[in-house]
C-alpha positions in Angstrom: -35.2 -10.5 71.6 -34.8 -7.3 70.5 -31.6 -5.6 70.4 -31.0 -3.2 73.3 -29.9 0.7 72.9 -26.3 1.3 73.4 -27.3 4.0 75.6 -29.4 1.8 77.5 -26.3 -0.6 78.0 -24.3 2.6 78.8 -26.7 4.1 81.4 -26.5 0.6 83.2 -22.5 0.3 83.4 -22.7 3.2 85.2 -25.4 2.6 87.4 -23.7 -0.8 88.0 -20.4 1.2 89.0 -22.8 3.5 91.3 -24.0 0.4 93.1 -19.9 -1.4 93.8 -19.1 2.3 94.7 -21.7 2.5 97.5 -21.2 -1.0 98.8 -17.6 -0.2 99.3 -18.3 2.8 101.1 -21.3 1.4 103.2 -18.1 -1.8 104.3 -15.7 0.6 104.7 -17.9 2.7 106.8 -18.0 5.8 105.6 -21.7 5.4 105.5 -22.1 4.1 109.1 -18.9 5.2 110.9 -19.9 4.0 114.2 -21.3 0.6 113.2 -17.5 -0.5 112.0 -14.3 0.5 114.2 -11.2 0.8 112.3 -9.7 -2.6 112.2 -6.9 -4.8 110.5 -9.3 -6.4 109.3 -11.7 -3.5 108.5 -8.9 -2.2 106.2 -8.5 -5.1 104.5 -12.1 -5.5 103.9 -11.5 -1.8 102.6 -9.1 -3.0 100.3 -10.9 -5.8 98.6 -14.5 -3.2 97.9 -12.0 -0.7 96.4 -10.4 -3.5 94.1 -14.0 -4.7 93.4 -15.2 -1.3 93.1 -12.4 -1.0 89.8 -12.5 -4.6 88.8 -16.4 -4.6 88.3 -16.5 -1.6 85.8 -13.5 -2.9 83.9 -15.0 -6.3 83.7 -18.5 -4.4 82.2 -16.7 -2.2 80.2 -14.3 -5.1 78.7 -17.8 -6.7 78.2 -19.7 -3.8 76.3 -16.8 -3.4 74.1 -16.4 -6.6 72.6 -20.0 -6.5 72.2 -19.6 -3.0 70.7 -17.1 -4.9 68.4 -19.4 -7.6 67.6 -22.3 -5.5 66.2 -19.9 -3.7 64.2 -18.7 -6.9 62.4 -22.1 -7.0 60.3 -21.8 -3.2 59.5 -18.7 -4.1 58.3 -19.8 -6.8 55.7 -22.7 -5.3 54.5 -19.5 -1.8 53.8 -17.4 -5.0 52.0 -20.3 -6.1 50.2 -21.6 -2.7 48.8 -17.4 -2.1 47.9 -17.2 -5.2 46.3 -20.8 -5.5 43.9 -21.1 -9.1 46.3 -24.8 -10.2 46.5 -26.3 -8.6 50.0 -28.4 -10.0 52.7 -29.3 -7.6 55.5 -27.6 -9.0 59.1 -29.9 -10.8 61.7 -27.7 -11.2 64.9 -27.3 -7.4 65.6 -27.1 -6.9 69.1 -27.6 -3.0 69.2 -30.6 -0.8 67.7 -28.3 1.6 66.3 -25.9 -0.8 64.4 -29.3 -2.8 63.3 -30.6 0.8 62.2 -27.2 1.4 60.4 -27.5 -2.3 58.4 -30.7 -1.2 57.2 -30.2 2.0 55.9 -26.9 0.5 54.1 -28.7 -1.8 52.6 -31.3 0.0 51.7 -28.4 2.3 50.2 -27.4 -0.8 48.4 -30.3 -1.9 46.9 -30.7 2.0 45.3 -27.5 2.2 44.0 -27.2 -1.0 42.3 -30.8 -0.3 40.9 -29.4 3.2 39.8 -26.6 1.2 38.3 -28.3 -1.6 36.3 -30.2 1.7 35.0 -27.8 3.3 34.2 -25.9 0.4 32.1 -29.3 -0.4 30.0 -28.7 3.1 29.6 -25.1 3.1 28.0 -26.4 -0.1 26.1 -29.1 2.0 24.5 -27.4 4.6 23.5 -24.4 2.2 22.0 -27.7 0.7 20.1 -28.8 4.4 19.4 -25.2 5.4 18.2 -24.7 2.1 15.8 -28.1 2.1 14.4 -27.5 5.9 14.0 -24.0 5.7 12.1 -26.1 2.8 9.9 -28.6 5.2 8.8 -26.2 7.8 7.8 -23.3 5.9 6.5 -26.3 4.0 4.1 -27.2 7.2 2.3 -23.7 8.3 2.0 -22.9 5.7 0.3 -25.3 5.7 -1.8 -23.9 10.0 -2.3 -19.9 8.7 -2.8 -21.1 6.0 -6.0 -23.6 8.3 -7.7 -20.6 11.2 -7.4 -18.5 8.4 -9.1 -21.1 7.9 -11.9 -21.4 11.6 -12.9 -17.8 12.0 -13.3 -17.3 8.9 -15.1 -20.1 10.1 -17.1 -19.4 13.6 -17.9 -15.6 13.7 -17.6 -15.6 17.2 -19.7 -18.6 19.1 -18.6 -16.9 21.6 -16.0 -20.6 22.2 -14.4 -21.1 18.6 -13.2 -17.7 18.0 -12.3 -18.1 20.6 -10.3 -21.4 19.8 -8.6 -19.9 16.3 -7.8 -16.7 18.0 -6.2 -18.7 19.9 -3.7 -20.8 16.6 -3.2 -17.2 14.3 -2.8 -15.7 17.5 -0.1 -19.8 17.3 1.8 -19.7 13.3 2.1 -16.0 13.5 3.6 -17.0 16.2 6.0 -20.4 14.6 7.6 -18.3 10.9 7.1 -15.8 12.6 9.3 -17.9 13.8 11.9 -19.8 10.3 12.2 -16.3 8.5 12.4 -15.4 11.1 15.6 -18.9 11.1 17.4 -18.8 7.2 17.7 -14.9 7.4 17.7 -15.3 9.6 20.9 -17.7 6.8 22.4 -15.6 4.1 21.9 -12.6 5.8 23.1 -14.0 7.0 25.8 -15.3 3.2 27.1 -11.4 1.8 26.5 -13.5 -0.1 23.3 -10.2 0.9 20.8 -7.8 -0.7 20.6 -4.4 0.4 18.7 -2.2 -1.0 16.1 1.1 0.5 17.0 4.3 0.1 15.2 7.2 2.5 14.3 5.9 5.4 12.3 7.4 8.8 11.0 5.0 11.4 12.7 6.0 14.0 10.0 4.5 12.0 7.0 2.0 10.7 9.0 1.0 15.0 9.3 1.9 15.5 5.6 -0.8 12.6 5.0 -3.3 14.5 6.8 -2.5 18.2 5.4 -2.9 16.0 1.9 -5.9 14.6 2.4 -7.4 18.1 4.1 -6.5 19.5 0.7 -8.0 17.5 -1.6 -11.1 18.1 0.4 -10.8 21.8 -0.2 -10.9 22.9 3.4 -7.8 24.5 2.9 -8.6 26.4 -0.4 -9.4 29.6 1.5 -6.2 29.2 4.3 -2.7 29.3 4.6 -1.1 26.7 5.6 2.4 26.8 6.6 4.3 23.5 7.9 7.7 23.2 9.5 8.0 19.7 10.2 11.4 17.6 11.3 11.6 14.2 11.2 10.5 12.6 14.6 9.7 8.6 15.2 6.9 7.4 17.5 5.5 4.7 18.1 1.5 4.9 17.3 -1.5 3.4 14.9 -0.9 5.3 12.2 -4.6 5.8 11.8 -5.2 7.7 15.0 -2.1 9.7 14.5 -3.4 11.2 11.0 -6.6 11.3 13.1 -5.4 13.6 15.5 -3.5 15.7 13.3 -6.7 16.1 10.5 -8.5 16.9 14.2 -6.3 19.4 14.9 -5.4 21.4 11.5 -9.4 21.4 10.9 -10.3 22.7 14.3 -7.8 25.9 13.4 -9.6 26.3 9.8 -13.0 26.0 11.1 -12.4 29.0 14.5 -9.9 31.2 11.7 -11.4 34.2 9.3 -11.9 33.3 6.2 -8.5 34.0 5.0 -6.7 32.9 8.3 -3.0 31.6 8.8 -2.1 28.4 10.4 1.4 27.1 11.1 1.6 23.7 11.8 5.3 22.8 13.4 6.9 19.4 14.5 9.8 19.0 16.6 12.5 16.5 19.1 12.6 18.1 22.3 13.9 15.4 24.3 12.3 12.6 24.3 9.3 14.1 23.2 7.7 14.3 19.6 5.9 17.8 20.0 3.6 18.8 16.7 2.4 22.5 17.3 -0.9 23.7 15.3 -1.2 27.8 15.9 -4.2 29.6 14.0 -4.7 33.4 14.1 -8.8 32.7 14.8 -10.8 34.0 17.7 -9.3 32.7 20.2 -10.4 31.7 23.9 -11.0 33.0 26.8 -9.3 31.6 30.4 -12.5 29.9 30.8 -12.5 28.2 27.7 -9.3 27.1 27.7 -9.6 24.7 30.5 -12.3 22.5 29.2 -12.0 23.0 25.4 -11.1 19.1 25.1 -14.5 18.0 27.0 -17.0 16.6 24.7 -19.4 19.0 23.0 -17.7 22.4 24.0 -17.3 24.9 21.4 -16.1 28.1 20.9 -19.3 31.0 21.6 -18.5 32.7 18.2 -18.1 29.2 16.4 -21.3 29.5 14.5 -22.7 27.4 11.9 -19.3 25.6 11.1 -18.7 24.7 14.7 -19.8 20.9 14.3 -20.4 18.7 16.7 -17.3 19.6 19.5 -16.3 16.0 19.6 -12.6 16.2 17.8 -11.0 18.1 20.5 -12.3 15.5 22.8 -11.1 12.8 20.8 -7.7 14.0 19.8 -6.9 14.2 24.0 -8.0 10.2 24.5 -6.1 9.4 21.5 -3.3 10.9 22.5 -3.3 9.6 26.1 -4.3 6.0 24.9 -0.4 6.9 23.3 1.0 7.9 26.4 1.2 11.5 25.8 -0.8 14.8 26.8 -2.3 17.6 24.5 -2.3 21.0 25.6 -4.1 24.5 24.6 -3.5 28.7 25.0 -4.7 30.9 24.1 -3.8 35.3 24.8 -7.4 35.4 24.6 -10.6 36.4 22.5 -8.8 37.6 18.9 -5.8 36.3 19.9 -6.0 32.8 18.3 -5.2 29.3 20.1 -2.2 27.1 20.1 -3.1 23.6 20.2 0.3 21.0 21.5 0.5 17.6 21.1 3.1 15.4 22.9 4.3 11.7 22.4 7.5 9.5 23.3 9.5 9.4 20.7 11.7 6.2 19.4 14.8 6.0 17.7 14.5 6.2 13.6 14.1 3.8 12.3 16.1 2.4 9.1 14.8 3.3 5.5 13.3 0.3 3.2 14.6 -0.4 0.3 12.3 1.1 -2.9 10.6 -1.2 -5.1 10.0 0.5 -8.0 6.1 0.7 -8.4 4.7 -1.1 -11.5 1.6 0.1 -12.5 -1.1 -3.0 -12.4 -3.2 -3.7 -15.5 -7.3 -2.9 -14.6 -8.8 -6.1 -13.6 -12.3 -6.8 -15.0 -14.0 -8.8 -11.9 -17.4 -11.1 -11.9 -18.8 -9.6 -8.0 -21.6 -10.4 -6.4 -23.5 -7.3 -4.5 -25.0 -8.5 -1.8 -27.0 -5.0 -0.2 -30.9 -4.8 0.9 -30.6 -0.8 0.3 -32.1 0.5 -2.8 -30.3 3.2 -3.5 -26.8 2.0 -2.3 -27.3 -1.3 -4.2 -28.3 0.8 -7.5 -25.6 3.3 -7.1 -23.1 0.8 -6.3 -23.8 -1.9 -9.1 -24.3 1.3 -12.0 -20.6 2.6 -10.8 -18.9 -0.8 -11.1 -20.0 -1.4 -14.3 -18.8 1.7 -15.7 -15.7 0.5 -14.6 -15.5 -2.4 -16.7 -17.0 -5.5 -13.8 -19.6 -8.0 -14.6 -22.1 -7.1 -11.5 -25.2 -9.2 -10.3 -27.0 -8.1 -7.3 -28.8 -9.9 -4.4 -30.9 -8.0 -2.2 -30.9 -10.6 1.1 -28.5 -12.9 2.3 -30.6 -16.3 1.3 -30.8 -14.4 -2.1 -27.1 -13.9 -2.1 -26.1 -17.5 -1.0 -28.4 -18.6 -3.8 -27.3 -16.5 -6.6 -23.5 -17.1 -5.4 -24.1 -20.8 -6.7 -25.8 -19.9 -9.9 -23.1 -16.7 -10.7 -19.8 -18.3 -9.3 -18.4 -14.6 -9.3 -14.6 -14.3 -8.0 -15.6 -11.0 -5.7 -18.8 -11.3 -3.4 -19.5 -7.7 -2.3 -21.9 -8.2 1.5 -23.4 -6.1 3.3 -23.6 -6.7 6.8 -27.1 -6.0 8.3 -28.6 -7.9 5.6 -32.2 -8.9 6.7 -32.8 -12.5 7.4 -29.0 -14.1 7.7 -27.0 -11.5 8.0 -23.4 -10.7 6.7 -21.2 -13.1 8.7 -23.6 -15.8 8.1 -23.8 -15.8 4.3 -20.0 -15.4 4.4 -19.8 -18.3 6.6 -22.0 -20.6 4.3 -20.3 -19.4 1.4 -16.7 -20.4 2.6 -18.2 -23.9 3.4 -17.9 -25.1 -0.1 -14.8 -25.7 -1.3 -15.1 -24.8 -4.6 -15.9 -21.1 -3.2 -12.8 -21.1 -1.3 -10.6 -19.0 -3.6 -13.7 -16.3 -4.0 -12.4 -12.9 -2.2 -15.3 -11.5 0.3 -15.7 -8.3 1.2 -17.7 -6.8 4.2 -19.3 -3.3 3.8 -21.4 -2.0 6.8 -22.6 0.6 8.4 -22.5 -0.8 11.9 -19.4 -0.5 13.2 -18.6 -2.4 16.6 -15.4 -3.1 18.6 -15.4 -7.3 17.6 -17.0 -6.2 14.1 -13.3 -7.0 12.2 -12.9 -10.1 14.5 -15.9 -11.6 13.9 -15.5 -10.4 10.1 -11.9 -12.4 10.2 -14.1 -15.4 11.7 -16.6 -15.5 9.1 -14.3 -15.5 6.3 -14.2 -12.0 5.0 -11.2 -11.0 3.5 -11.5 -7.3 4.0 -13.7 -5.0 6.0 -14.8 -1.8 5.1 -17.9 0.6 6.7 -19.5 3.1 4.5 -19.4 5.2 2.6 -16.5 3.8 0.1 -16.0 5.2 -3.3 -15.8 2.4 -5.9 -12.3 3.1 -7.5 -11.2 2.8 -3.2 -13.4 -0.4 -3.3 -11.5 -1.9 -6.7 -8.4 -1.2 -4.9 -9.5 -3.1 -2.0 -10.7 -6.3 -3.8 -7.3 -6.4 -5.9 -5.1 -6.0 -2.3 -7.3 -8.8 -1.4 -6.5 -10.8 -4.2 -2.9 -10.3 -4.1 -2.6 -10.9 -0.8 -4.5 -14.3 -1.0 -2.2 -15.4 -3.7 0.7 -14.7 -1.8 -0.5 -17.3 0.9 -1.1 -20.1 -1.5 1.9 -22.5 -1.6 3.7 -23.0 -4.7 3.3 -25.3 -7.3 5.6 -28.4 -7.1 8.2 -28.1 -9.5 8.5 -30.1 -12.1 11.0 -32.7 -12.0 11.1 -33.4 -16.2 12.0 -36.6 -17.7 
């Protein structure tokens, strides 16, 4: 049976309440007058049609509600089940058109979004493929750029032309590594995919470390820089928080003249670490200063040096993924910009005690390069053996597991998208023999995911590293990793002599 219009039911409540209205009044006799005398009876004959006459509608009204509740009960679940992502089936015991109508269109509704949905998710996936496979590509040739830069200067150490050509090579393959690192930074952030190694920090060094490492890159050569920073404790990744400051000191250089001034200041107030960076550049208009942290906004007089208008974006997650806020001003076009940073602060925390540094004796190290890319492989293997390592070379992982048995080195250098097996595997079979045990492995990649470390820790790796890495920072690594495996090995039983 169909269900029936609600009007439909409507139209016959009243009609029914027409109908107990005019048999009261035709047995009261206000329809006949002369057929029915007043009576004791007659008025209580009067009084029972008048109670009948309000019982009836009642009753029919009581009725339709509940079964104006009951149709609702279906819209209801099919509202539940679109809230909740629960699998759907359209309702079959609707008693009204309307409702039935209603169920229909919802699910309809359903259906689209969750299609819209699933679209948009193979969406996101694709461009997380896009954005790996794209930092991959670009990382590859870069490093290939940081160990030939490494060659020249080990090879011409006093001709001022090429040292110079490879310093404005080494300041190029920091600037474009930067802005890789903060356009999939700002997607991973902006999924909750980073996660934050926190501990007790001093922000002021933490901003000196930054200013340092903007210097030696020469993109301060042509400002000045002032700093006025106190000593303030928070508790952040120390990573993100030079991160945010680099973000910050090279937005100012990048939107200042030529010969700008930026003063970079750090201060208590309260409970609140507040670092301060104020340029004299072009400033922003009202406009501009409410969504310069979006992603991809510039500045309208940026021009070529803009970049990609991604840092902004990422220093305000980073800081929130901290617990504090970032701010901007601006007085307007000319006026420059005042960029403010605030995080909780902790209490300082005490000093450790100096070791005096002793200055380690260069290691010469057997290492296995394990790296299908020409040009990285070459570059790589050419700059290591300038510096003094014996270096073999695998251009697969099968290759690599092969050669690892023939050479025996005590570093094995892997790439991980290797063709074939890749990285984790050939680390995994190598670990399997026990002879290979003590042999330190080090990941170099240029896909860079949020289980990439974990599953590099899984595998056996002892470090992991994406490109590009300059050889000397590589060395470093692979003698940290050394010392650091020593240190876990248990100590020889003494010896208890005769």
């Amino acid at each position: 049976m169909p269900p029936t219009p609600l009007r439909l039911q409507l139209v016959i409540l009243g009609l029914a309440g027409f109908a107990v209205a005019a048999l009261v009044a035709a047995l009261a006799g206000w329809l006949a007058p002369d057929t029915l005398a007043p009576s004791d009876d007659g008025n209580w004959l009067i009084g029972l049609c008048l109670l009948a006459a309000v019982a009836v509608p009642v009753v029919l009204a009581l009725a339709l509600a509940k079964r104006i509740a009951a149709a609702v009960e279906p819209v209801e679940a099919v509202a539940k089940a679109l809230a909740s992502g629960a699998l759907l089936e359209t309702p079959v015991n609707v008693k009204w058109a309307e409702m039935a109508a209603a169920c229909d269109k919802l699910a309809q509704a359903v259906s689209v979004a969750r299609a819209r949905e699933a679209a948009l998710r193979a969406t996101d996936r694709a461009k997380d493929d896009f954005l790996a496979m794209l930092g991959h590509e670009l990382r590859n040739p870069l490093g290939a750029l940081a160990a030939a830069t490494h060659i020249l200067r080990k090879s011409a150490p006093d001709n001022h032309a090429v040292l110079g050509a490879t310093g404005v090579i080494t300041r190029q393959v920091h600037q474009m590594t930067r802005l890789i690192e903060d356009l999939l930074d700002v997607s991973r952030v902006t999924r909750g995919k980073v996660s934050l190694n926190r501990q007790p920090l001093n922000f002021a060094r933490s901003v000196e470390k930054a200013v340092s490492e903007l210097r030696l890159s020469g993109r301060l050569d042509r400002h000045d820089l002032r700093l006025d920073l106190s000593e303030v404790w928070v508790r952040a990744d120390e990573a993100r928080i030079e991160q945010i400051a680099t973000n910050l000191i090279d937005n100012a250089v990048k939107y200042s003249p030529g010969s700008g001034s930026i003063e970079v200041t750090l201060r208590r107030d309260r409970n609140s670490a507040v670092l301060r960076v104020r340029d004299n550049g072009i400033g922003m208009s009202a406009e501009l200063v409410s969504r310069v942290f979006d992603v991809f906004v510039q500045g309208e007089e940026a021009g070529k040096q803009a970049g990609l208008g991604v840092g902004l974006t990422l220093v305000k997650h980073l800081v929130e993924l901290h617990g504090g806020k970032a701010f901007a001003a601006s007085a307007g076009p000319g006026q420059g910009s005042v960029f403010t940073v605030s995080l909780p602060t902790v209490e300082a925390q005490a000093p450790r005690a100096a070791t005096q540094a002793v200055p380690a004796a260069q290691t010469s190290h057997r290492i296995l390069l394990v790296e299908d890319n020409v040009d990285a492989r070459s570059t790589m293997l050419a700059a290591l053996q300038l510096d003094g390592h014996r270096v073999y070379e695998a251009v697969d992982g099968e290759t690599g597991i092969r050669a690892a048995a023939v050479v025996k080195p005590d570093v094995a250098i892997i790439d991980i998208g290797l063709p074939g097996r890749d990285g984790y595997e050939v680390a995994s079979a190598l670990r399997q023999t026990p002879e290979r045990q003590q042999m330190v492995l080090i990941a170099v990649t240029g896909y860079e995911q949020p289980d990439s470390w974990r599953r590099a820790r899984d595998a056996g790796f002892d470090e992991y590293v994406t490109k590009p890495i300059a050889p000397d920072r590589l060395v470093r690594l692979i003698d940290a990793a050394f010392a650091a495996r020593a240190r876990r090995q248990p100590a020889p039983p003494a010896n208890p002599g005769p």
